[in-house]
GUGU-757314 format. One record per atom (N, C-alpha, C, O): residue number from 1; residue in three letters; x, y, z; atom name. Coordinates in nm, 2 decimals. Last residue first. Layout:
<atoms>
ATOM   num   residuo     east    north       up   atomo
ATOM   NUM       Ala        X        Y        Z      CA
...
</atoms>
This chain:
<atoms>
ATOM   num   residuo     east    north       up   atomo
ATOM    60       Unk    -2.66     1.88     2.78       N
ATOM    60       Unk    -2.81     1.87     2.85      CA
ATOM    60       Unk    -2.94     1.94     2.70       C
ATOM    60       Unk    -3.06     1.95     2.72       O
ATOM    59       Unk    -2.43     1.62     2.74       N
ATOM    59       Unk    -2.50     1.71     2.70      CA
ATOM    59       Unk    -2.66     1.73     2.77       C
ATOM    59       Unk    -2.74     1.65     2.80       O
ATOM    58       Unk    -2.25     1.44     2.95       N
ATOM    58       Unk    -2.35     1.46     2.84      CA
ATOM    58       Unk    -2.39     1.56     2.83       C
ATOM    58       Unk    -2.40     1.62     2.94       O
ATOM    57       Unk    -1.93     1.28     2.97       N
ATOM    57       Unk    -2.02     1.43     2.98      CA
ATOM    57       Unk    -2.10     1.40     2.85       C
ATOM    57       Unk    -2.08     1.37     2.74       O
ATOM    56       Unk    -1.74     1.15     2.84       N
ATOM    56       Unk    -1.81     1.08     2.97      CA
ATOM    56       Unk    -1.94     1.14     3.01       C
ATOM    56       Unk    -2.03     1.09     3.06       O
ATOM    55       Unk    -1.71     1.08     2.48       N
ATOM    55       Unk    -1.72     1.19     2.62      CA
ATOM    55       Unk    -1.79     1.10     2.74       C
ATOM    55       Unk    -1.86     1.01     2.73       O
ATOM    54       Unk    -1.57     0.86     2.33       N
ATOM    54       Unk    -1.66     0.86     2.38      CA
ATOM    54       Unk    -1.68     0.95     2.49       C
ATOM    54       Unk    -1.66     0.91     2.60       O
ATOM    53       Unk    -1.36     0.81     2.03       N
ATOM    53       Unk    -1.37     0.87     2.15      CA
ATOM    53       Unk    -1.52     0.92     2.17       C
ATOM    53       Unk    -1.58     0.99     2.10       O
ATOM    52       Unk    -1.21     0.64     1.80       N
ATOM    52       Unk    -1.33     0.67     1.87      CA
ATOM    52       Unk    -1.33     0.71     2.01       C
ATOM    52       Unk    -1.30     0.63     2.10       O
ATOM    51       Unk    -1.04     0.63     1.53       N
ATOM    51       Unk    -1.04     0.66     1.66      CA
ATOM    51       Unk    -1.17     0.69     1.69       C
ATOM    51       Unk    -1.24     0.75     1.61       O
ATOM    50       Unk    -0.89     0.33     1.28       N
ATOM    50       Unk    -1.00     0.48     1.32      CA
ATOM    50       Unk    -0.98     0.49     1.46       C
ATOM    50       Unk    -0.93     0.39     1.52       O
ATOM    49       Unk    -0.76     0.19     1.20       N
ATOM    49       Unk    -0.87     0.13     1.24      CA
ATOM    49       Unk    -0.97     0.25     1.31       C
ATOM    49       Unk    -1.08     0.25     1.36       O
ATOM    48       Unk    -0.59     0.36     1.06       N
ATOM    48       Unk    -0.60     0.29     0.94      CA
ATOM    48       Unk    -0.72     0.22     1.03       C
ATOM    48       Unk    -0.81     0.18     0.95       O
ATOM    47       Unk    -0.56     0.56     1.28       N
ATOM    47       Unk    -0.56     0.62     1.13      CA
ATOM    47       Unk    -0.64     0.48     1.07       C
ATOM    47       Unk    -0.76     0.49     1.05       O
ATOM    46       Unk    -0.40     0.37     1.47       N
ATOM    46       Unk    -0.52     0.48     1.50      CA
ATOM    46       Unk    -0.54     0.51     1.37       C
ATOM    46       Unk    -0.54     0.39     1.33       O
ATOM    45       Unk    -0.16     0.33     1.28       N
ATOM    45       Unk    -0.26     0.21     1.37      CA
ATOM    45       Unk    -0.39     0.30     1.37       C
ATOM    45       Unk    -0.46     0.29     1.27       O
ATOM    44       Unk    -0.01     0.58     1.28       N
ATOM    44       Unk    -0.07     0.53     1.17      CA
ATOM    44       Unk    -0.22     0.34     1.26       C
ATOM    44       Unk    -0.33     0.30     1.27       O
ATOM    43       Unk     0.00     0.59     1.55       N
ATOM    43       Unk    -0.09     0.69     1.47      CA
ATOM    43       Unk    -0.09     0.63     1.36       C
ATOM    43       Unk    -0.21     0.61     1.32       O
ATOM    42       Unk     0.21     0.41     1.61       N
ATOM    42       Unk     0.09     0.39     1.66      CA
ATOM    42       Unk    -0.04     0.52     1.63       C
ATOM    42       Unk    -0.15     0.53     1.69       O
ATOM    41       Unk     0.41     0.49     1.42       N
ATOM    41       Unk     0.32     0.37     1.39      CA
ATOM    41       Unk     0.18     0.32     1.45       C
ATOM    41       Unk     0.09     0.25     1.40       O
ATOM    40       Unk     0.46     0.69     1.53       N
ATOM    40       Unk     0.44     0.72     1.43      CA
ATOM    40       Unk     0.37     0.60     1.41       C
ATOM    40       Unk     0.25     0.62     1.37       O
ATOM    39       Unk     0.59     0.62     1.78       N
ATOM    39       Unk     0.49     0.70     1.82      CA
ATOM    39       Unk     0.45     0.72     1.69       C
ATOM    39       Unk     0.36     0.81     1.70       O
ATOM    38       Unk     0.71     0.26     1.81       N
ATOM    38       Unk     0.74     0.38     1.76      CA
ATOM    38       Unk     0.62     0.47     1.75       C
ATOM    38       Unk     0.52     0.41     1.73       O
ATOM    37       Unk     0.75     0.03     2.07       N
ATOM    37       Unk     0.65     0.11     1.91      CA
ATOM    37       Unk     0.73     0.23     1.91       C
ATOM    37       Unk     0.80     0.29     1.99       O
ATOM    36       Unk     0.96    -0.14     2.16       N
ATOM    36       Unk     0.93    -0.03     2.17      CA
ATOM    36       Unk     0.84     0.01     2.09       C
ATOM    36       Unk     0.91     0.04     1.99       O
ATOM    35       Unk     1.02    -0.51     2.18       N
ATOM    35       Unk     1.07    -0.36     2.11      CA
ATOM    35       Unk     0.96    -0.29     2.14       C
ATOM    35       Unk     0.85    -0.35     2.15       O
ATOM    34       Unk     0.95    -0.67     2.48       N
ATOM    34       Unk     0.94    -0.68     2.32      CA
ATOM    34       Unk     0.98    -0.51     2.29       C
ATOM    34       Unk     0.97    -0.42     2.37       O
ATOM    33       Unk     0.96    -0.79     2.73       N
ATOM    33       Unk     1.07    -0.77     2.65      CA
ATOM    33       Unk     1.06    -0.75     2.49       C
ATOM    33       Unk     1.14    -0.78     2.40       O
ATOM    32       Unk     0.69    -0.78     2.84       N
ATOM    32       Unk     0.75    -0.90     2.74      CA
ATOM    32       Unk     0.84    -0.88     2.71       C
ATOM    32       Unk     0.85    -0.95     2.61       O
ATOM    31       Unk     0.69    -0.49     2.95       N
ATOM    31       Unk     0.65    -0.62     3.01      CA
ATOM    31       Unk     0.69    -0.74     2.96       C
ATOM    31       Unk     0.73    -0.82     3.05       O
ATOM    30       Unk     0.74    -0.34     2.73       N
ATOM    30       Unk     0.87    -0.31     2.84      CA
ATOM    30       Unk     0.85    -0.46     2.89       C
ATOM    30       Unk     0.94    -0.55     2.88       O
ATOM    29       Unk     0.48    -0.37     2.61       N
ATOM    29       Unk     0.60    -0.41     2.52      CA
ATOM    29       Unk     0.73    -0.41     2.62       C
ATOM    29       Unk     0.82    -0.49     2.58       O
ATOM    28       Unk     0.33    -0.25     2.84       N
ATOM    28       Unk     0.33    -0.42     2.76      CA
ATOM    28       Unk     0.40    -0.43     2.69       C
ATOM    28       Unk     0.41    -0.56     2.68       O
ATOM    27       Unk     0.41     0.03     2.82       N
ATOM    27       Unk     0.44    -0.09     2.91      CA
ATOM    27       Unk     0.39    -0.22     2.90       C
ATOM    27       Unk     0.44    -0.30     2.97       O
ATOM    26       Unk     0.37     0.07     2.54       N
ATOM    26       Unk     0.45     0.09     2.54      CA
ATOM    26       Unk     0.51     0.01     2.70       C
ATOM    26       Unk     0.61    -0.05     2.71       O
ATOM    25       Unk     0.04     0.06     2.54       N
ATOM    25       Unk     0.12    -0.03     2.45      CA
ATOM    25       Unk     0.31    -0.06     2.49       C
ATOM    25       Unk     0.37    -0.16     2.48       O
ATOM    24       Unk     0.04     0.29     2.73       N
ATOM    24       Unk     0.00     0.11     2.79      CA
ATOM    24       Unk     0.07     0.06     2.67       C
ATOM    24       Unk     0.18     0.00     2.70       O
ATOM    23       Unk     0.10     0.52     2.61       N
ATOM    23       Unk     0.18     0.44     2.70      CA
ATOM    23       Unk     0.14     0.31     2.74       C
ATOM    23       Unk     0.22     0.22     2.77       O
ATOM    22       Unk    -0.07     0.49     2.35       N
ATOM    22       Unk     0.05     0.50     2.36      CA
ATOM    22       Unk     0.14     0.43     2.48       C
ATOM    22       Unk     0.22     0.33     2.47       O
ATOM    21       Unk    -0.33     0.60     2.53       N
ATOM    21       Unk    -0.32     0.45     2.47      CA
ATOM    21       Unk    -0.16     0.42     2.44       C
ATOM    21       Unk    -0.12     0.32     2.49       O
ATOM    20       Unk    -0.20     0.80     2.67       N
ATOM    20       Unk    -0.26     0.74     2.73      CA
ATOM    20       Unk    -0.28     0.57     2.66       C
ATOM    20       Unk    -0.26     0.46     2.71       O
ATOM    19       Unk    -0.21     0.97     2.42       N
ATOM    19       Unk    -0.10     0.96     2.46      CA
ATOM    19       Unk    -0.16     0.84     2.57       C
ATOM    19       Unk    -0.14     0.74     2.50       O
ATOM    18       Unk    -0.49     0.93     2.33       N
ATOM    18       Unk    -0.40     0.85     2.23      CA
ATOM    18       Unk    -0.25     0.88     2.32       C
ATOM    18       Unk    -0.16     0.81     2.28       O
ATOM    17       Unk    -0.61     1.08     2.51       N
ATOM    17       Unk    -0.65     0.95     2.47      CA
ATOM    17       Unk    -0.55     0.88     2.44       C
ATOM    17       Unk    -0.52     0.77     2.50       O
ATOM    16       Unk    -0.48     1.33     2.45       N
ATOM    16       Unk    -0.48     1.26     2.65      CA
ATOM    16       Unk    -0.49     1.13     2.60       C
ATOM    16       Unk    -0.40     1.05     2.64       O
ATOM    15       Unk    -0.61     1.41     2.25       N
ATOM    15       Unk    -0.44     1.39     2.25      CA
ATOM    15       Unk    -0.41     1.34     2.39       C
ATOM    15       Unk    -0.30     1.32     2.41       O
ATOM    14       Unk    -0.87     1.40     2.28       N
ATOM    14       Unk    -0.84     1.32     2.20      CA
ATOM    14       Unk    -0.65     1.31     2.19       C
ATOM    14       Unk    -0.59     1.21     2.15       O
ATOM    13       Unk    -0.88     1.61     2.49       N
ATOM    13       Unk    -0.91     1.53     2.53      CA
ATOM    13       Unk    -0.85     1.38     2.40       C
ATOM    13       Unk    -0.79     1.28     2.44       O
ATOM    12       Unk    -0.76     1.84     2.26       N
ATOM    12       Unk    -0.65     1.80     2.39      CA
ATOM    12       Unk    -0.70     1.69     2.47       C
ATOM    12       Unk    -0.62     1.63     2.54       O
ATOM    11       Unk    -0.81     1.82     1.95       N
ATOM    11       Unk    -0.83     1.84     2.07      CA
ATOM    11       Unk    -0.75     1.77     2.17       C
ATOM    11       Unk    -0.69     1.67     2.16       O
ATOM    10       Unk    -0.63     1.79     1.66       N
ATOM    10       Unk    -0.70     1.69     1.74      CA
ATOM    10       Unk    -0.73     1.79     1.87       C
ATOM    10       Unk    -0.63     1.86     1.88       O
ATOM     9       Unk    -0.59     1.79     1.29       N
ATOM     9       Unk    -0.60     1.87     1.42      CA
ATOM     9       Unk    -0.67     1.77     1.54       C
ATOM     9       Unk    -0.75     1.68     1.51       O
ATOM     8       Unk    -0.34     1.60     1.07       N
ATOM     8       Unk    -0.48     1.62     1.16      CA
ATOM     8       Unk    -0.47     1.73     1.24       C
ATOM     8       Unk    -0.36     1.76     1.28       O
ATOM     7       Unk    -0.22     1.53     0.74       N
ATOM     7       Unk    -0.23     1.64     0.85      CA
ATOM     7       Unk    -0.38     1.65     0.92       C
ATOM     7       Unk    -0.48     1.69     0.86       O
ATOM     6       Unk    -0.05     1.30     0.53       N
ATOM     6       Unk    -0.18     1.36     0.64      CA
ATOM     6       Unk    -0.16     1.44     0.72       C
ATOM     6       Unk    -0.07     1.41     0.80       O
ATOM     5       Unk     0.08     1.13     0.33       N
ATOM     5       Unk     0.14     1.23     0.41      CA
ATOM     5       Unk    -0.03     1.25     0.45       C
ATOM     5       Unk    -0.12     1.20     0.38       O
ATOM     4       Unk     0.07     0.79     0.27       N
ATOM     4       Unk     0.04     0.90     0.18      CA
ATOM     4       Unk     0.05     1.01     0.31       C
ATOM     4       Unk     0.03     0.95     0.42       O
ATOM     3       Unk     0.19     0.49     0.07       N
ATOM     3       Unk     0.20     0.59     0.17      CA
ATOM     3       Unk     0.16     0.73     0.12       C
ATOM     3       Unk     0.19     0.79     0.01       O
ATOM     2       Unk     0.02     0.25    -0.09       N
ATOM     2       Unk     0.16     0.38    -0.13      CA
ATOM     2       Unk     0.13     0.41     0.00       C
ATOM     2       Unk     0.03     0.35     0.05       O
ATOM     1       Unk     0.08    -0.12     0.00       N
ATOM     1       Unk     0.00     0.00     0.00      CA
ATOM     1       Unk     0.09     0.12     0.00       C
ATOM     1       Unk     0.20     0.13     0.06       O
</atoms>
């Protein structure tokens, strides 16, 4: 598959999310001895199975 360059804006709850998902991957990889992700790969991951973020706050 070509690679293709992208530019997102994200809100600061959706950049909590994904640094937050980031580090768990990154202490399960410490946990097994396995290599490190790279912070690029785990946005492309997010990108290609999409992000969903669910507010805890509802609207009145």
């Amino acid at each position: 598959m070509a690679k293709t360059r992208i530019s997102i804006t994200i809100d600061s709850k959706i950049a909590k999310a994904i640094e937050n998902y980031y580090r768990e991957k990154v202490k399960l990889a410490a946990e097994k001895d396995e290599a490190i992700p790279k912070l690029s790969n785990v946005y492309e991951e997010i990108i290609e199975r999409g992000w969903e973020y669910k507010s805890t706050t509802r609207k009145k």
